[in-house]
N, C-alpha and C positions, 0 to 999 in steps of 0.2 A: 493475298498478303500485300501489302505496302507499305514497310518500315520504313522513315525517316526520307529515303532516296529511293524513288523507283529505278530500278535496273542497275546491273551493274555500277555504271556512273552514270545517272543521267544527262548532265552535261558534258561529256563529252566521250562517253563510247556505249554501243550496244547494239548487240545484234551481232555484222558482220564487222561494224565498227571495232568492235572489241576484240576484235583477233589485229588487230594493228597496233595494240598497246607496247610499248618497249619497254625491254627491260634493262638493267644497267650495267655498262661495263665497270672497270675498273678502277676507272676515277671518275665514276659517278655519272656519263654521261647517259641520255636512255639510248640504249644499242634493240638489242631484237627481242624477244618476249616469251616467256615460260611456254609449255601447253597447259600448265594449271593454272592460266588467268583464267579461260575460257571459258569460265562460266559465263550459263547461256541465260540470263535473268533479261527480260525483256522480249529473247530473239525468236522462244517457238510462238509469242502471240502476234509477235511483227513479223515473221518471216513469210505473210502471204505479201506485204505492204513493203514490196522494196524501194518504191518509187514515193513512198511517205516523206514528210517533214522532216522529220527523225533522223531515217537513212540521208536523206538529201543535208540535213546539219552537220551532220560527220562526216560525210565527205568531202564538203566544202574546208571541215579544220583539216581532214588528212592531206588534201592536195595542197595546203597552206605549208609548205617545207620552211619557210622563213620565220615561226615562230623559238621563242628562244630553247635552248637547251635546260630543262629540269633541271637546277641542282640539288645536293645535299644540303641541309641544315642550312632551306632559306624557306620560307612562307610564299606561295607565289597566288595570286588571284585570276579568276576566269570566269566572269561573269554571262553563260550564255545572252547573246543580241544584244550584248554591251561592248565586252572585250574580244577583239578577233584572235588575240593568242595571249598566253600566260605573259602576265607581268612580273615582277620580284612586286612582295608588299613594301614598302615603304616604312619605317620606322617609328614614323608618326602617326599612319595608319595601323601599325602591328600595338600600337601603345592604346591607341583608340579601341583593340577589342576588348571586352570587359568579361567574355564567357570563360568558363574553368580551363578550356581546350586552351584558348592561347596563354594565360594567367601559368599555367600549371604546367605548358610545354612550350610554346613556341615562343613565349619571353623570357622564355629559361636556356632557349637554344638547341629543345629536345623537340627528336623528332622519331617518334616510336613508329618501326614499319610495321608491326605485328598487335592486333588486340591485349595480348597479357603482356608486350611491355608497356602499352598506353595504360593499360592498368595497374602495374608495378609504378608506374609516374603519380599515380593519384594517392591522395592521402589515406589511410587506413580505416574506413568506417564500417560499423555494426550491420551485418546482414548485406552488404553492399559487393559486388553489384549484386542484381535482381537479372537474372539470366533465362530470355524466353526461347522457345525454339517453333519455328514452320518449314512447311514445306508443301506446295501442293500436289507432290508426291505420297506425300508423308504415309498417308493411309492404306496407298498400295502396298501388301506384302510384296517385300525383295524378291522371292521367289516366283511370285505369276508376271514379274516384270522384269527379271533379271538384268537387262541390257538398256532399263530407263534412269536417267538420270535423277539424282535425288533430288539436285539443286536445293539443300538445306540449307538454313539462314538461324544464327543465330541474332538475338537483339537480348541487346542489354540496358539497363538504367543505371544510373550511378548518380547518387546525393551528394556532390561533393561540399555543400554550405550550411544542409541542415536537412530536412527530410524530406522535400520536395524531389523529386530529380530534373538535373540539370545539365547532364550528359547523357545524350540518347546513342549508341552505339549501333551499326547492323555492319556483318560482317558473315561470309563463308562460311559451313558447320564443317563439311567434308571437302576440304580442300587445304591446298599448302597455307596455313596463315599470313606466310608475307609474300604471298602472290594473289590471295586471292580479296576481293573488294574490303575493303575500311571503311565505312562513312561514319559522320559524324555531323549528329546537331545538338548545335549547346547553347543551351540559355543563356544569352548576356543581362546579367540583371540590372546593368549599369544604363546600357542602351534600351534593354526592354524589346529584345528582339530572338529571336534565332538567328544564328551563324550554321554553316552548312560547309562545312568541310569534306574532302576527298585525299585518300590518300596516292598518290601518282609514285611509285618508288622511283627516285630517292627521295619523296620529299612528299609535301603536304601541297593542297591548294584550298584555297577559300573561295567558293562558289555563289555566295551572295551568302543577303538576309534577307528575313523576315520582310521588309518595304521592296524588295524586290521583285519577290513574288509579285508584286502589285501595279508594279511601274510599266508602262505600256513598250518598252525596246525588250526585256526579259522577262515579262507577265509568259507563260506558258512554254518556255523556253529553257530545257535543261534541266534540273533539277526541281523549277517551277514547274513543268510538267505537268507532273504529280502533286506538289506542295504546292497549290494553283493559287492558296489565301495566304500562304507565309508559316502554315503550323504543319506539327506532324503529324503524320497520319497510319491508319490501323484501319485498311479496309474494313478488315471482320472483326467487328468493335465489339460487336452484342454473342450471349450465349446464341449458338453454341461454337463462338469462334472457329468457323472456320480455318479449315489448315494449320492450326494450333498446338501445340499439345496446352492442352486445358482438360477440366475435369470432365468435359465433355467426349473427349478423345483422344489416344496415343499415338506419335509418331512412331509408325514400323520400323525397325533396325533389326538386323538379322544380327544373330547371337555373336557372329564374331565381326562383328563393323566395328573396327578401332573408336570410331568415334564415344564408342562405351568407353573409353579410359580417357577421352580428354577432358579434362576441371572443369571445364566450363558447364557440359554435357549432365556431369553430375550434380550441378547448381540448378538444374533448369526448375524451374516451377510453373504454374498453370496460367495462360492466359485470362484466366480470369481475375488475377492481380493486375496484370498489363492492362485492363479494358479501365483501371480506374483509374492511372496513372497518366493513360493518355487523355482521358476525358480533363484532368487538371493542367495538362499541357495545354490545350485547344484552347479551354478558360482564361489559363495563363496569357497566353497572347492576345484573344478576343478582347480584352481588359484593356490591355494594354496600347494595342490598337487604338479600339474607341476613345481612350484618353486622351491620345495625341492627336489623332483625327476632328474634336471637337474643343479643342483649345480656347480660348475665349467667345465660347459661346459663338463658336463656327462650324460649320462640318464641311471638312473638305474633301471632294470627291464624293460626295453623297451618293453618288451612281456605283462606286464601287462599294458599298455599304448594301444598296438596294438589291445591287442584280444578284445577293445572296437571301433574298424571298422572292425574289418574281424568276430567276431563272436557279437553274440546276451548276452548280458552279462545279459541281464533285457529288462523288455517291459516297457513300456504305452499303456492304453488301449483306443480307440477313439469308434468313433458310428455316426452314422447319429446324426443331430443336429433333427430327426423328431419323435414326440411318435409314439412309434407303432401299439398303441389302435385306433390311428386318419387316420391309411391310411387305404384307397378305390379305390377299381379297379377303374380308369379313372381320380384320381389324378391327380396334376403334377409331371412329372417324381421324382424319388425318388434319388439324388446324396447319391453314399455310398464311406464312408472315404477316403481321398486324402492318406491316409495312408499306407491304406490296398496294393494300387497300388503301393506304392515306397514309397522310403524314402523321401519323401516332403522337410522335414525340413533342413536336409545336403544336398539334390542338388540344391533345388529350392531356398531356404534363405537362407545358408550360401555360397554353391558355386555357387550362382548366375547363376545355367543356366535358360533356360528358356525355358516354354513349349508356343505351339500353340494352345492347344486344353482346353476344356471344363474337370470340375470334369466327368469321367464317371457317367452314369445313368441311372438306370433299370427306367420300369414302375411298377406301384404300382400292378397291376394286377398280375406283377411275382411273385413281392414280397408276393405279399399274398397268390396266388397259393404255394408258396416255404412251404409256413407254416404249409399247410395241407400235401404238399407231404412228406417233411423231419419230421413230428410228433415235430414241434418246440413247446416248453411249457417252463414253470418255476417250479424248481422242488427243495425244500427241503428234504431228505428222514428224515434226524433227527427229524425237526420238523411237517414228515407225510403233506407236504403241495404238493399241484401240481395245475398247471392250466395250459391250453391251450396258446401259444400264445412267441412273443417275449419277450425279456427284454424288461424295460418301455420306452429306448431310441432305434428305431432298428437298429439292425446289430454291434454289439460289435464285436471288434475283436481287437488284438494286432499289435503295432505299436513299429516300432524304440523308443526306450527310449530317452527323452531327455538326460540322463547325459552319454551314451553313443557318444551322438553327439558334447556335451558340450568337451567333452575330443578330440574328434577325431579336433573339432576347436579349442581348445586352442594348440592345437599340432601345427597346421598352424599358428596360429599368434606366436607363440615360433619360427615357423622354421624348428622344428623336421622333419615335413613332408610339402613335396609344398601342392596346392588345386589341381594342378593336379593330385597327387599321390593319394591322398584321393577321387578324379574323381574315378581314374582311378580303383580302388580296388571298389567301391563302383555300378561300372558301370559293374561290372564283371555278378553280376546275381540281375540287378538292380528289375525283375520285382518281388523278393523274399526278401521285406525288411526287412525282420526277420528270423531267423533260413534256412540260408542260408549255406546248404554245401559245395556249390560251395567255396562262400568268407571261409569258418572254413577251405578248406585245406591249404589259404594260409598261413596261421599262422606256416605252419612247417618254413619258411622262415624267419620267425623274428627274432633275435638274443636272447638270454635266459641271458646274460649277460651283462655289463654296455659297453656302446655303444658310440661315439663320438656322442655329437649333430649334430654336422654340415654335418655327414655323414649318418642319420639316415637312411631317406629314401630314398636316393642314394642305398645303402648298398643293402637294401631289394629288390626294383628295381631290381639291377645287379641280386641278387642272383634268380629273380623269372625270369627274361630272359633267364639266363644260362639254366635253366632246361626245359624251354619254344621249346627251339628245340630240344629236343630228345620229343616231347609227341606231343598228336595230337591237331590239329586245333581248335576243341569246350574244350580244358581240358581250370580250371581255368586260370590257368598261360599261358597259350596261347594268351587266352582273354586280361588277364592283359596287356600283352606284345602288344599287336596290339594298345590296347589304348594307354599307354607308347609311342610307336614309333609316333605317330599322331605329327604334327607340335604344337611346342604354341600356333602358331597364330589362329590356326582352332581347335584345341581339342575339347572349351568350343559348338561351333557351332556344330562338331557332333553330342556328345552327347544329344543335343538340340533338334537335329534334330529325334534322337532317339527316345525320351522319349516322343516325337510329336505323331512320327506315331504308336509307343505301345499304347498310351492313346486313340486315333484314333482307333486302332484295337481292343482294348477294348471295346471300345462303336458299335462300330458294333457288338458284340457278345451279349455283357449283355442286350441286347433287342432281342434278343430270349432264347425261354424255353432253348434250351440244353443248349446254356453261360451262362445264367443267373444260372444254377444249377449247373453248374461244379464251381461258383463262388462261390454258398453256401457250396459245401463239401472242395473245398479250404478254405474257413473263416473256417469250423469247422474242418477242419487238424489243422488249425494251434490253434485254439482253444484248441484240444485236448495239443500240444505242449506246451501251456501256464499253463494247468489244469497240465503238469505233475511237475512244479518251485513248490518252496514253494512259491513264492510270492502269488501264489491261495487262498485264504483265505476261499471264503464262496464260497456255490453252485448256491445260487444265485445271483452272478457277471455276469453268462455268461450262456447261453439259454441250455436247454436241447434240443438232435433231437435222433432220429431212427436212425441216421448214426451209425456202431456196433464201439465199444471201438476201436477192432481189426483192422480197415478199412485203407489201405494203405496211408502213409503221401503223401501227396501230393505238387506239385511246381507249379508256374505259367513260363511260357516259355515267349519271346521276343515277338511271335506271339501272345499273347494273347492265348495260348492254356492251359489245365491242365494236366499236366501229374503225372504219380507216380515220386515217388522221389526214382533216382536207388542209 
């Protein structure tokens, strides 16, 4: 999962950060801190990586004692790799936000410490909020884990102007309300951005926006982190949402967990409402973005536009739609993610090519043989849990991001770039639809400064042809260039034809032992590449195996073969 703010706060606590949080004394000042802040959201997937980025940010703010004192019923800002300690907001900056959060509270002079009173502040609408729940606990029964931590999260939506939502909410299931984390991102429809709110008791802070994320002092920094392009995000976007409760699966709660009688708990509905709400979110900003970013027919920053088709800016994570507990040698065949194979969503649905073949599909007998050979289990070390066995859905693995593809199509309906050109780069090392170095060199070719629209991908084109003939045959820009040359009329059919007989030659492999396991230490290459993002949160997201940390990254080739990655 990744609601709205990875971790606790990601700008400014988690892990062992997060046990330094204060709390308030008596006239409001922060003095020392609950034991029910402590949720541990971020700390068991960081807690091998003490000497990380992360840890190293937060203990730069905690040894920082000269920053001001939090008060009550003031807005204060903290922009991580911007701002070295909280500021109070300014009045004419508090008047400049346009989102419902400050419209509806903080220019009102309210300042809700608790989810239901943030929500007793909002205006009264039909079906509103829309209340989800996770947890990647969730599926263990209480009883074979008794002593592991739930860390439940509820998320909520709220339409406060008409029916879109425009208050995104994530917030503690099982913990004190007004101890434990509040976040908040909310549409400013004024500005056309997200706002990214934190609640610090006594009082609120404003963690950036939307352009934030973007700007090179707080680009990956805090809360950007995670929200790395400026939107929200929902790792487990696609059925069968992971960690969810959705119609694909129930969060476990033992008969008598209070959490059964809180209001919220009995609003919950399925993830599968959420996967459409946040797909109009990512939209929403993508839009909006691109609009201002090409302003009189200019594109500014055009390298931050590109490096979401040539490199991996963010995942989503997908999985067999099948439990893992349920398959048996002699099953029927086991189809694993349309994802894992190529980028699905940008060739197949937005650039309409079109394949011949079948989802690839091992048999259940690999699959299960793969479990014993590769030592796959679930394993917390924080909370001393381990068991034998896959995650609850099998075969997790990282996929193309939507909001990366969202940008690479609003480019094409803008103009910036044709859908051949976005073919054409995307087809370069199609069978790698994630952490692709082939696609990351082209990016030296992208322009770093504001660019003619109408010349965008012309421009870059020319420039990756030119270099295309001094280098060899298989180098990226070679590739590029050969698709490039291809007539209009026949482009869309090659590539067609391509991605035909890859899928084809996939399936003749993954139904034997040696493909079927060169498949599994490819998913867990790329695994390990996703464990090393902050987006990672919890350890148990993604399967533990015997394959060593150390173990060579590895690529999938055209032929369906695995190779190391030179």
């Amino acid at each position: 999962m990744c609601w709205f703010f990875t971790g606790v706060s990601s700008f400014l606590v988690g892990g062992a950060a997060l046990q330094q949080i204060p709390d308030t004394g008596a006239g409001g000042e922060r003095t020392g801190m609950p034991d029910e802040f402590a949720e541990r959201r971020r700390a068991t997937a960081w807690l091998q990586r003490p000497d990380g980025p992360l840890v190293a940010e937060h203990a730069q703010f905690e040894a920082d004692s000269s920053h001001p004192v939090l008060r009550a019923g003031r807005l204060y800002r903290l922009v991580s790799g911007v701002d070295q300690r909280p500021r109070e907001v300014s009045q004419e900056e508090l008047a400049g936000l346009g989102d419902p959060m400050a419209t509806l509270c903080f220019q009102r002079h309210t300042f809700p410490m608790a989810v239901q009173e943030l929500l007793d502040h909002l205006p009264s609408a039909v079906d509103q909020p829309k209340v989800y729940l996770v947890s990647e606990s969730g599926t263990i029964p209480s009883a074979d884990a008794p002593h592991l931590r739930r860390d439940i999260r509820f998320a909520l939506t709220y339409a406060v102007r008409g029916t879109e939502a425009d208050l995104l909410i994530s917030t503690g299931a099982n913990s004190d309300p007004r101890t434990t984390f509040l976040q908040v991102a909310a549409w400013d429809d004024r500005n056309k951005v997200f706002n990214y709110y934190m609640r610090i008791t006594p009082t609120w802070v404003w963690t950036g926006n939307s352009w934030d994320a973007l700007a090179a002092a707080s680009r990956g920094r805090g809360c950007f982190d995670s929200h790395v392009n400026g939107s929200v995000v929902m790792k487990e976007l696609k059925q069968p949402w992971i960690n969810w409760q959705s119609q694909s699966a129930a969060i476990q709660l033992s008969d008598d967990d209070p959490l059964r009688d809180n209001p919220l708990y009995q609003r919950v509905i399925g993830a599968e409402n959420l996967e459409t709400t946040v797909r109009a979110q990512i939209n929403r900003w993508t839009a909006a973005r691109l609009q201002t970013v090409t302003t009189g027919g200019i594109v500014q920053h055009p390298d931050h536009l590109l490096r979401q088709l040539f490199t991996t800016t963010t995942v989503n994570l997908t999985s067999t739609a099948t439990q893992s507990v349920g398959i048996r040698p002699g099953d029927e065949p086991l189809p694993l993610p349309m994802g894992f194979w190529m980028n699905n969503d940008a060739l197949l649905d937005d650039l309409e090519l079109e394949v011949e073949a079948p989802v690839p599909a091992t048999t259940t007998a690999l699959y299960a043989q793969s479990l014993d050979t590769f030592g796959f289990r679930l394993e917390e070390k924080a909370g001393d849990y381990s068991r034998p066995g896959d995650t609850f859905f099998a075969f997790v693995v990282p996929e193309a991001a939507l909001e990366d593809n969202a940008v690479v199509r609003e480019m094409c309906e803008r103009c910036l770039i044709s859908p051949k050109f976005a073919a054409c780069a995307l087809m370069v090392d199609f069978p790698n639809p994630v952490f692709s170095a082939d696609r990351a060199r082209l990016m030296r070719y992208v322009p770093t400064t504001a660019t003619a629209a109408d010349s965008l991908g012309d421009r870059i084109a020319q420039q990756i042809l030119a270099a295309a003939g001094t280098l060899p045959a298989d180098s990226p820009e070679a590739r590029f260039a050969a698709h490039w040359n291809l007539p209009d009329a026949t482009w869309r059919g090659d590539f067609s034809e391509r991605l035909t007989a890859y899928l084809k030659k996939v399936q003749e492999r993954i139904t034997t032992r040696e493909g079927f396991d060169d498949y599994v230490r490819l998913a867990e290459s790329r695994r390990r590449q996703f464990k090393a993002m902050k987006l990672h949160e919890f350890e148990l997201t993604l399967p533990a195996t015997d394959i060593p940390a150390t173990a060579a990254t590895l690529r999938m080739g055209e032929d369906a073969t695995v190779t190391e990655q030179t």
